[in-house]
Every structure is written in C-alpha cells, then in structure tokens.
C-alpha positions as CSV (number, residue, x, y, z in Angstrom):
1,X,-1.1,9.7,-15.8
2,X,-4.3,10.5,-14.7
3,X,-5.1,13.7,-12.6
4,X,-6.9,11.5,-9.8
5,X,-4.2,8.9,-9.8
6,X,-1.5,11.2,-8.9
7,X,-3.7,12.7,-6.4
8,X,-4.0,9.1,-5.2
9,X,-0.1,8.0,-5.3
10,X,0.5,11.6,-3.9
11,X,-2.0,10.2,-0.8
12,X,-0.3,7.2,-0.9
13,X,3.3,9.0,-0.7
14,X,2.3,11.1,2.2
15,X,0.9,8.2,4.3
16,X,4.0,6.0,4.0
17,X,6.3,8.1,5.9
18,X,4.0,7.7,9.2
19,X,3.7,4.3,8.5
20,X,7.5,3.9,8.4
21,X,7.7,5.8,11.5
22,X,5.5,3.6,12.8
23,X,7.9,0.1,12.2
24,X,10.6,2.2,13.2
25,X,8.7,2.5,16.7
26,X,7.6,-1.2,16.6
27,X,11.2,-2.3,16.5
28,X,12.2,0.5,19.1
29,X,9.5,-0.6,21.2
30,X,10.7,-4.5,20.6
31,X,13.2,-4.0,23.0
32,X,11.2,-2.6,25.9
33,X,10.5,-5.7,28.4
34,X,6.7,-4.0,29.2
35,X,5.6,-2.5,26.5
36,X,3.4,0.5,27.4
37,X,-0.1,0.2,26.3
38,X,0.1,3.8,24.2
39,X,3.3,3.1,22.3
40,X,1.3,0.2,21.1
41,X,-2.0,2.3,19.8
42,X,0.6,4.7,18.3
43,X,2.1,2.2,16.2
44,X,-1.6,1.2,15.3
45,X,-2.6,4.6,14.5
46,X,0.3,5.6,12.6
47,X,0.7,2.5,10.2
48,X,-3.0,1.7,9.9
49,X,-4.0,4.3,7.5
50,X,-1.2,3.7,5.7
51,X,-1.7,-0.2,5.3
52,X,-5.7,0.0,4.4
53,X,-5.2,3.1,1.8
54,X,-2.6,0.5,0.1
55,X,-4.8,-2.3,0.1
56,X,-8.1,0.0,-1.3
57,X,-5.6,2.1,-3.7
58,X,-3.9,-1.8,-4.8
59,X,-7.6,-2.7,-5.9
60,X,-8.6,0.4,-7.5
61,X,-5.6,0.2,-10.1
62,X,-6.1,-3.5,-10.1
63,X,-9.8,-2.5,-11.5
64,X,-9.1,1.0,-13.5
65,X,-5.9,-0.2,-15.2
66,X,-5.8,-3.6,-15.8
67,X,-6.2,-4.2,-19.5
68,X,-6.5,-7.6,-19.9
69,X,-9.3,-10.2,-20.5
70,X,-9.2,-11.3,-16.2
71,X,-9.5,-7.8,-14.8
72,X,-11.2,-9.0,-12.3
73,X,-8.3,-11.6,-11.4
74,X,-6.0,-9.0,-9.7
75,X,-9.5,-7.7,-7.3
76,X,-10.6,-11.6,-6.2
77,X,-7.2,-12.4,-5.4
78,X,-6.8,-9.5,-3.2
79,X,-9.7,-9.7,-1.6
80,X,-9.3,-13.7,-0.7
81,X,-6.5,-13.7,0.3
82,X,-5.5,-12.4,3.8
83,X,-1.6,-11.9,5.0
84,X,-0.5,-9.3,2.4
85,X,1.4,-11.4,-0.6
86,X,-0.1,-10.5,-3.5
87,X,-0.6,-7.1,-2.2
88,X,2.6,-7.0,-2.1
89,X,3.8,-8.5,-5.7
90,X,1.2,-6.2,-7.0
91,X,2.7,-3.3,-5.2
92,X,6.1,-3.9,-6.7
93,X,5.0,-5.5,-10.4
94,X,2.1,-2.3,-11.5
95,X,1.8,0.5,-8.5
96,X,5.1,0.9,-7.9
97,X,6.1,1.0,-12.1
98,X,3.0,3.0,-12.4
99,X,3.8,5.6,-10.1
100,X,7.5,5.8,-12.0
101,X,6.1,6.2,-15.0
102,X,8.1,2.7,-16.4
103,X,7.4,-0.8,-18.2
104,X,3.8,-0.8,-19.2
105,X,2.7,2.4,-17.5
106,X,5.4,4.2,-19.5
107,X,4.1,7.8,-20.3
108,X,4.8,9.0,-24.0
C-alpha cells in the first residue's frame, strides 16, 4: 500500500470513532422529549468530519485505484447521487478490502 494511502485510511480510522460517538449521542439524545440545541451541534460537529472525509477519501480511491476501462464510473456515480448508497457499497466492496489488504488489494 501506498505511503499516502495509509496516511489517509489512518485519517479515516481516527475520525470514525468521533463519528460513532456521535450516533451513539444521536440515539441517546432520541429519547430526550426537548432536545437541547448544543447536543444537537455536537452531534453535527462530531460526525461531520467524519462523513465528508469518507465521501472525498471514497472518490480519491475511486479515481487513484480503479483499474478498469470506466474509472470515471465509480467518481460520476458518487457525485450524482445524494443519500449515501453507493458510498456505501463502495465503502464495503474496495476501501474497506483495501484497507485489509484482501481480494484485489491483496499485498504480495
């Protein structure tokens, strides 16, 4: 793996666990009748950087790894499309094998 991708997935690492904190409060915060206006901006501020460094690291592998003859497939598709699926299925079909190591991204 390259240096500046496992400077990227370590990034990517380190963000998720405020980000998780951060539905953890959202469901914690569910229950309370009036919500109180800060709770709300710390759920914001702790799962927003989270959420936009997935979506910009998702299209930088989409563009740097991609070997295929529709590179730019992977980068339209994300970019069109709003609410987060094909984030997602790329999330789980070539960061999260890439960041193991496995499948395609296997590492002689």
């Amino acid at each position: 793996m390259q240096e500046k991708w496992r400077k990227r997935f370590e990034i990517l690492k380190g963000l998720a666990m405020p980000a998780i904190g951060g539905v953890i409060l959202f469901v914690a915060v569910f229950w309370l009748d009036p919500a109180p206006v800060w709770y709300i901006l710390l759920i914001f501020v702790l799962v927003l950087p989270g959420f936009i460094y997935l979506f910009v690291v998702t299209i930088w592998h989409s563009k740097d790894r991609y070997k295929g003859d529709h590179s730019d497939l992977w980068g339209a598709l994300l970019l069109i499309e709003s609410s987060g699926w094909f984030k997602l299925v790329y999330l789980f079909r070539h960061l999260i094998p890439d960041i193991r190591g496995t499948g395609r991204y296997y590492r002689f």
